[in-house]
C-alpha positions as CSV (number, residue, x, y, z in Angstrom):
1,X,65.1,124.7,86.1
2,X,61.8,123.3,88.0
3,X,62.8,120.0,86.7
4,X,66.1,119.9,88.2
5,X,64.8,121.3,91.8
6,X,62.0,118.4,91.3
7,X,64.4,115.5,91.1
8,X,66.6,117.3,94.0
9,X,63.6,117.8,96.3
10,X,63.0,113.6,94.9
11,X,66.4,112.4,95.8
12,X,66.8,114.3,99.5
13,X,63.6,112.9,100.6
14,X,64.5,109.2,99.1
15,X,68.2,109.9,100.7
16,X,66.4,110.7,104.0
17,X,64.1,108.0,104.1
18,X,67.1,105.3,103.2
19,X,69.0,106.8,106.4
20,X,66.0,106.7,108.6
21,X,65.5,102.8,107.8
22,X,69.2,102.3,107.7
23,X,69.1,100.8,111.0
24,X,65.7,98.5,111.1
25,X,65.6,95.4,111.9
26,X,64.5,93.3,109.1
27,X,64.4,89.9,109.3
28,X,64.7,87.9,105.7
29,X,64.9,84.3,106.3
30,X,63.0,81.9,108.6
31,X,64.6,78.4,109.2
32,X,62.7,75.5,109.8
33,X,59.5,77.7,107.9
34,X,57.5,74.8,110.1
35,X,57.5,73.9,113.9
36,X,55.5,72.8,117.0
37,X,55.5,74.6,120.3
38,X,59.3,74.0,122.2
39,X,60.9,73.7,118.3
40,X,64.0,75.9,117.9
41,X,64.3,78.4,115.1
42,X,66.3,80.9,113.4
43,X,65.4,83.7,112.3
44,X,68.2,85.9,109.7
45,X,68.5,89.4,108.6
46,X,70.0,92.6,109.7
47,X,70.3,95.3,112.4
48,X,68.7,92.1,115.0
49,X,71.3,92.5,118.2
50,X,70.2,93.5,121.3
51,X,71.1,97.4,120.9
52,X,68.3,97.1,118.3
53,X,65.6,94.5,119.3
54,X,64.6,93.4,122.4
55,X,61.8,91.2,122.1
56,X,60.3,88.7,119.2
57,X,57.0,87.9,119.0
58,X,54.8,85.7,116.4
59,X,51.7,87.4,115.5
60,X,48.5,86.4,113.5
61,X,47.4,90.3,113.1
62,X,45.3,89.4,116.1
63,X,47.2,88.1,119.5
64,X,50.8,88.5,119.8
65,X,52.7,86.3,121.6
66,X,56.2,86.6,122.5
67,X,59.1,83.8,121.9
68,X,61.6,83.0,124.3
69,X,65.0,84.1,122.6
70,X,68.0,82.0,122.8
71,X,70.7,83.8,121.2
72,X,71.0,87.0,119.2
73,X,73.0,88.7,117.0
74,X,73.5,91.1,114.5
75,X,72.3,88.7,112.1
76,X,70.1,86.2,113.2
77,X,68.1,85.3,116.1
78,X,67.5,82.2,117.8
79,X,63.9,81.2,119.7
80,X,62.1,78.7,120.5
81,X,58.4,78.6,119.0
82,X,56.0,79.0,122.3
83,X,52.8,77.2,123.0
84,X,50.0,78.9,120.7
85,X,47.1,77.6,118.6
86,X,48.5,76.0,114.8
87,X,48.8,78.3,112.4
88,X,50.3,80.5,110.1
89,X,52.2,84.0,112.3
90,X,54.4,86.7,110.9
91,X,57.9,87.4,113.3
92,X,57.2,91.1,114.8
93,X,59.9,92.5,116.5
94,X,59.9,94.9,119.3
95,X,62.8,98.1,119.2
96,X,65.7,98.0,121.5
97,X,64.1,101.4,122.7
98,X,60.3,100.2,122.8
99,X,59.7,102.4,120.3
100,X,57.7,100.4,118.3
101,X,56.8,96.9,116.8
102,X,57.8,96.4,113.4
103,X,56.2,92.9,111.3
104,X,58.6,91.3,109.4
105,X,58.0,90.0,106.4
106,X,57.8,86.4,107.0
107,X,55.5,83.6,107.8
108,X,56.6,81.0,110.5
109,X,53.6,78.1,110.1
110,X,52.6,76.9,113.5
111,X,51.5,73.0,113.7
């Protein structure tokens, strides 16, 4: 009997935590993974339109610095890279309600 309340309590909490991410944004896909300041990219995923993200910024855990966006949709976004030093920055984006910032998990190399 404990068992079966154990893997109950288990599955709510994973059920809850599946609905609370339900609607992230999560970009999966970065295309070209390389570019110089005033490039264009597109970045792919889910949950990207504008009722969920309203800003894009590339970050190197230090600075933050925020992309102009061209288009957006539900499933990708398009910016253009903006003037920063070369290297290599994760896409963070900021929540349609300004919420919070949420890293993405990929890299965007900078030349």
């Amino acid at each position: 009997m404990k068992r079966q309340v154990a893997a109950l309590m288990v599955m709510g909490l994973l059920g809850v935590t599946l609905w609370a991410f339900q609607g992230s944004p999560m970009i999966t896909t970065v295309e070209p993974e390389t570019g110089k300041a005033g490039d264009a990219v597109s970045a792919k995923g889910t949950n990207l339109d504008k009722t969920k993200v309203s800003e894009l910024y590339l970050t190197d855990d230090k600075n933050d610095t925020k992309a102009v966006v061209t288009t957006q949709s539900d499933s990708e976004i398009k910016f253009m890279i903006p003037k920063m030093a070369a290297g290599r920055y994760h896409l963070m984006v900021l929540t349609a309600n300004k919420a919070s910032m949420i890293e993405q998990p990929v890299i965007l190399t900078v030349e």
